[in-house]
C-alpha positions as CSV (number, residue, x, y, z in Angstrom):
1,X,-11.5,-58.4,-110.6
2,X,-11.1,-54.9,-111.9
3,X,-9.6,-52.0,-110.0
4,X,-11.2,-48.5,-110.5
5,X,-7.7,-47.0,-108.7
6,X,-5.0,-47.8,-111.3
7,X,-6.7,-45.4,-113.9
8,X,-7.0,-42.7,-111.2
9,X,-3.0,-42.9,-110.6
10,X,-2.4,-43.4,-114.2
11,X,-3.6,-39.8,-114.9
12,X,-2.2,-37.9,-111.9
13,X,-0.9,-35.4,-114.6
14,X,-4.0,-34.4,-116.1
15,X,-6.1,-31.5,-114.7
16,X,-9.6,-32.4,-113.0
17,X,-12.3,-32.7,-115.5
18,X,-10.0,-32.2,-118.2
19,X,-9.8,-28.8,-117.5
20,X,-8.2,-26.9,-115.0
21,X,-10.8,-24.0,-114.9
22,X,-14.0,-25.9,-114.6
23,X,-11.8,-28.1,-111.7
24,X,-11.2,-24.6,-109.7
25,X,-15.0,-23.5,-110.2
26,X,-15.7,-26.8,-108.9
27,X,-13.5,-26.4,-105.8
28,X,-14.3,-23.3,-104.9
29,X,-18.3,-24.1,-105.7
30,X,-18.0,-26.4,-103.0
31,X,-16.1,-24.5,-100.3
32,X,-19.4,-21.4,-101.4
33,X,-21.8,-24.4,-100.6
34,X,-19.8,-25.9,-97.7
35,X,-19.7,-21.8,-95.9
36,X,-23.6,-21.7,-97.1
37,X,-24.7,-25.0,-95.0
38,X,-22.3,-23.5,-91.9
39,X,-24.0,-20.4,-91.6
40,X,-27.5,-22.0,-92.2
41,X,-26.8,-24.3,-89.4
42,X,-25.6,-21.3,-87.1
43,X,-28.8,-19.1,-88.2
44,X,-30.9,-22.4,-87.6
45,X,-29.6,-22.8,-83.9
46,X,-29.2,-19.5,-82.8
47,X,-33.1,-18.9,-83.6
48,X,-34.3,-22.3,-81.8
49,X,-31.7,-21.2,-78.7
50,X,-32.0,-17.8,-77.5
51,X,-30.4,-15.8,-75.2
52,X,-30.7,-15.6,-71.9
53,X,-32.9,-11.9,-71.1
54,X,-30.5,-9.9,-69.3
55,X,-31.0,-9.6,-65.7
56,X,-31.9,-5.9,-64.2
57,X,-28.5,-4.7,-62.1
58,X,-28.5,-4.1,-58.2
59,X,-28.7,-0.5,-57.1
60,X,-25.3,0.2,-56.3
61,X,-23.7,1.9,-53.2
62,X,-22.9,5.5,-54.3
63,X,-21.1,6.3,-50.7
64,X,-17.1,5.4,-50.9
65,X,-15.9,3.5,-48.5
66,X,-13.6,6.1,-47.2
67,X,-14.2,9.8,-46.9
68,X,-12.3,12.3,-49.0
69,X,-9.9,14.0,-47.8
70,X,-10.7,17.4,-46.6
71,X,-8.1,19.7,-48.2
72,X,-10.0,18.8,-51.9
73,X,-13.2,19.0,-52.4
74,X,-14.9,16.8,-55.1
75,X,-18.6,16.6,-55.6
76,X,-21.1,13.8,-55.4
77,X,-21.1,13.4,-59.3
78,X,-17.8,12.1,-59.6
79,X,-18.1,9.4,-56.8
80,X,-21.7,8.6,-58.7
81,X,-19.8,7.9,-61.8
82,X,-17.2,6.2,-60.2
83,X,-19.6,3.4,-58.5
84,X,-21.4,3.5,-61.7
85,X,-18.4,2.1,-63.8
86,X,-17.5,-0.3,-61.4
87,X,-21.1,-1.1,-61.3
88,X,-21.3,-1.9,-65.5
89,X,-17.9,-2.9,-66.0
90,X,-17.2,-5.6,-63.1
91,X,-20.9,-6.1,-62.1
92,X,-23.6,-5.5,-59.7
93,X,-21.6,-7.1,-56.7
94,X,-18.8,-5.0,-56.8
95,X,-18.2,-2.3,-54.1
96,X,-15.9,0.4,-54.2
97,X,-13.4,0.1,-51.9
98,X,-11.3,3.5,-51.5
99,X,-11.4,6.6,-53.9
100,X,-8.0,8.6,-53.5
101,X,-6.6,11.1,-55.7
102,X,-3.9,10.4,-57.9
103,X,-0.8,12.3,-57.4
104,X,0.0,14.7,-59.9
105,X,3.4,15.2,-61.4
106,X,5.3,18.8,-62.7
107,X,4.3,19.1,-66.4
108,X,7.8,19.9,-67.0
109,X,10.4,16.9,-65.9
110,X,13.3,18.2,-67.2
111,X,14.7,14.5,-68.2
112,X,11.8,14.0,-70.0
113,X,11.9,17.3,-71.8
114,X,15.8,16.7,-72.7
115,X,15.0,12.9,-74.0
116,X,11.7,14.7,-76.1
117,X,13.7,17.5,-77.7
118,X,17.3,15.0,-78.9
119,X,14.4,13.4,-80.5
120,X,12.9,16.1,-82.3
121,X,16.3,17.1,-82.8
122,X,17.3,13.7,-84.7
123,X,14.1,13.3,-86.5
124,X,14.3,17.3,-87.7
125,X,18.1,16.7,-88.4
126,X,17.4,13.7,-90.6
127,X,15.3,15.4,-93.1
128,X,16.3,17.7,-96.7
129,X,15.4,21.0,-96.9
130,X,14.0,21.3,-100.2
């Protein structure tokens, strides 16, 4: 009985086909026609399954929970916008629980200014003046 893998291992050295270019088109012609059948198949089933129509959202509640506080006065608008974020980003189910303003800091914080400026000063400092 003959065996057809002795010749195979006898000629590990030798390039594919005898030569090596015509052995990479070969590779990479299959890996082309490999993606090709993949994204066939994808196209194929993702026209025989569609998606789901989107359902329409539930009218959200544009009253907050709590009432603002009376020293600042914010119109309607913003607590509309407000409900209408949390309404597209976490759904139509959501309710806003509490709007309060955030607390506003000094625009100048002097350790913050000093850290800002030794940097400046470092990166300025590390530079030739032409």
């Amino acid at each position: 009985m003959m065996s057809y893998v002795s010749p195979v291992l006898a000629e590990t050295g030798r390039p594919l086909f005898d030569n090596q270019w015509l052995a990479l088109f070969v590779i990479l012609g299959s890996i082309t026609a490999f993606i090709l059948a993949i994204a066939s198949i994808g196209r194929w089933l993702a026209s025989t399954h569609p998606d789901e129509p989107a359902k329409p959202a539930a009218p959200v509640e544009i009253a907050p929970a709590t009432p603002p506080p009376a020293s600042i006065e914010t119109p309607i608008e913003i607590y509309a916008a407000i409900a209408a974020a949390v309404a597209v980003t976490l759904g139509a189910r959501a309710r806003v629980a509490a709007i309060n303003a955030a607390p506003t800091e000094p625009l100048a914080d002097t350790s913050r200014l000093q850290w800002s400026m030794e940097g400046r000063r470092q990166i300025y400092s590390s530079h030739k003046v032409r």
